[in-house]
N, C-alpha and C positions, 0 to 999 in steps of 0.2 A: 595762353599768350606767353607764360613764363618758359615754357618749354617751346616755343616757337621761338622765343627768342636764347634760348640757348644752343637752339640746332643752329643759330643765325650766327654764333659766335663760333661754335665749334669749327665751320666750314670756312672762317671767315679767316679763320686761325691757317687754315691748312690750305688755302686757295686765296692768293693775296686779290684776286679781281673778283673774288667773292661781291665783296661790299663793294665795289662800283655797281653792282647789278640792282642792288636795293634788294636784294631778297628777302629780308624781314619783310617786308610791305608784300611781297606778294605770298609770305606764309598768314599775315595777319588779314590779307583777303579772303585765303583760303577757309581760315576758322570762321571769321563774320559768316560766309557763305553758308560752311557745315552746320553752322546752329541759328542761322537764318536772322541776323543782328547786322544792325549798317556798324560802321565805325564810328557813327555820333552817338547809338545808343550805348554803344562798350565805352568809350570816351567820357561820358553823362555819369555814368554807374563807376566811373574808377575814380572821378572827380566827388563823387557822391563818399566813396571808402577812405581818400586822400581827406574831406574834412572830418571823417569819422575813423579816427587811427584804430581805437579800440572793436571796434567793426569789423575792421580790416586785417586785424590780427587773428580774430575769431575766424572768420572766413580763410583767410590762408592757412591756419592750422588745420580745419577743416581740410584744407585739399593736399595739408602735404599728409593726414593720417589715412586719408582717400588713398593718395599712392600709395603712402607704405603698407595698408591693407594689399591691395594691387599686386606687389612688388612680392609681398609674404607668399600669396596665392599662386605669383607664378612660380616661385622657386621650390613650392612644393613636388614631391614626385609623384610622376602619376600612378594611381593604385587601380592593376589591372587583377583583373580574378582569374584565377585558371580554370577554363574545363575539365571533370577529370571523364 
Protein backbone atom coordinates (compact mmCIF):
# COMPACT_ATOMS: atom_id res chain seq x y z
CA UNK A 1 0.00 0.00 0.00
CA UNK A 2 3.06 2.17 0.78
CA UNK A 3 4.42 1.74 -2.47
CA UNK A 4 1.12 2.02 -4.34
CA UNK A 5 0.77 5.05 -2.90
CA UNK A 6 4.06 6.41 -3.90
CA UNK A 7 3.65 5.25 -7.49
CA UNK A 8 0.20 7.48 -6.83
CA UNK A 9 2.32 10.49 -6.00
CA UNK A 10 5.09 10.19 -8.34
CA UNK A 11 2.66 10.16 -11.60
CA UNK A 12 0.60 12.58 -9.89
CA UNK A 13 3.61 14.83 -9.78
CA UNK A 14 4.22 14.47 -13.51
CA UNK A 15 0.55 14.31 -14.97
CA UNK A 16 -1.47 16.98 -13.37
CA UNK A 17 -5.02 15.00 -14.41
CA UNK A 18 -3.29 12.15 -12.75
CA UNK A 19 -5.42 12.69 -9.51
CA UNK A 20 -8.67 13.52 -11.02
CA UNK A 21 -8.65 9.88 -12.19
CA UNK A 22 -8.49 8.54 -8.54
CA UNK A 23 -5.91 6.13 -9.29
CA UNK A 24 -4.69 5.35 -5.98
CA UNK A 25 -8.08 3.54 -5.53
CA UNK A 26 -7.72 1.57 -8.42
CA UNK A 27 -3.89 0.54 -7.38
CA UNK A 28 -5.35 -0.14 -3.88
CA UNK A 29 -8.05 -2.57 -5.63
CA UNK A 30 -5.44 -4.05 -7.48
CA UNK A 31 -3.52 -5.18 -4.34
CA UNK A 32 -6.77 -6.24 -2.23
CA UNK A 33 -7.32 -8.48 -5.36
CA UNK A 34 -3.66 -9.79 -5.68
CA UNK A 35 -3.75 -11.19 -2.02
CA UNK A 36 -7.29 -11.88 -2.09
CA UNK A 37 -8.31 -9.21 1.06
CA UNK A 38 -11.65 -6.79 0.70
CA UNK A 39 -10.70 -3.22 1.87
CA UNK A 40 -12.58 -3.69 5.22
CA UNK A 41 -10.33 -6.40 6.17
CA UNK A 42 -6.88 -4.21 5.31
CA UNK A 43 -8.89 -1.04 6.87
CA UNK A 44 -9.65 -3.58 10.26
CA UNK A 45 -5.93 -4.63 10.42
CA UNK A 46 -4.31 -0.97 9.83
CA UNK A 47 -6.85 0.45 12.51
CA UNK A 48 -5.79 -2.55 14.67
CA UNK A 49 -1.48 -1.25 14.02
CA UNK A 50 -2.92 2.65 14.42
CA UNK A 51 -4.06 1.59 18.28
CA UNK A 52 -0.97 -0.51 18.59
CA UNK A 53 1.95 2.03 17.49
CA UNK A 54 4.76 -0.13 18.89
CA UNK A 55 3.28 -3.08 16.56
CA UNK A 56 3.31 -1.12 13.98
CA UNK A 57 6.85 -0.14 14.11
CA UNK A 58 7.84 -3.65 14.34
CA UNK A 59 5.87 -4.62 11.38
CA UNK A 60 7.13 -1.63 9.13
CA UNK A 61 10.71 -2.21 10.02
CA UNK A 62 10.15 -5.59 9.13
CA UNK A 63 9.10 -4.70 5.53
CA UNK A 64 11.40 -1.97 4.98
CA UNK A 65 14.64 -4.79 5.95
CA UNK A 66 12.30 -7.12 3.66
CA UNK A 67 13.13 -4.48 0.87
CA UNK A 68 16.38 -3.61 1.66
CA UNK A 69 17.26 -7.59 1.67
CA UNK A 70 15.42 -7.22 -1.91
CA UNK A 71 17.09 -4.25 -3.14
CA UNK A 72 20.73 -5.95 -1.89
CA UNK A 73 19.83 -9.12 -3.87
CA UNK A 74 19.03 -7.42 -7.04
CA UNK A 75 22.01 -5.10 -7.17
CA UNK A 76 24.15 -8.14 -6.93
CA UNK A 77 25.85 -9.16 -10.26
CA UNK A 78 25.10 -12.11 -11.79
CA UNK A 79 27.80 -14.91 -11.33
CA UNK A 80 28.00 -16.83 -14.58
CA UNK A 81 30.55 -19.97 -14.96
CA UNK A 82 32.40 -20.48 -17.95
CA UNK A 83 32.61 -23.76 -20.04
CA UNK A 84 35.97 -24.42 -20.61
Amino acid sequence: MLNADNLYSQNSISDTSFKSKKANVVYYDKIFKQYDITKEQFYNSYKFYELHPQKMKILLDSVEAFGMREKANLDKPLITKSKK
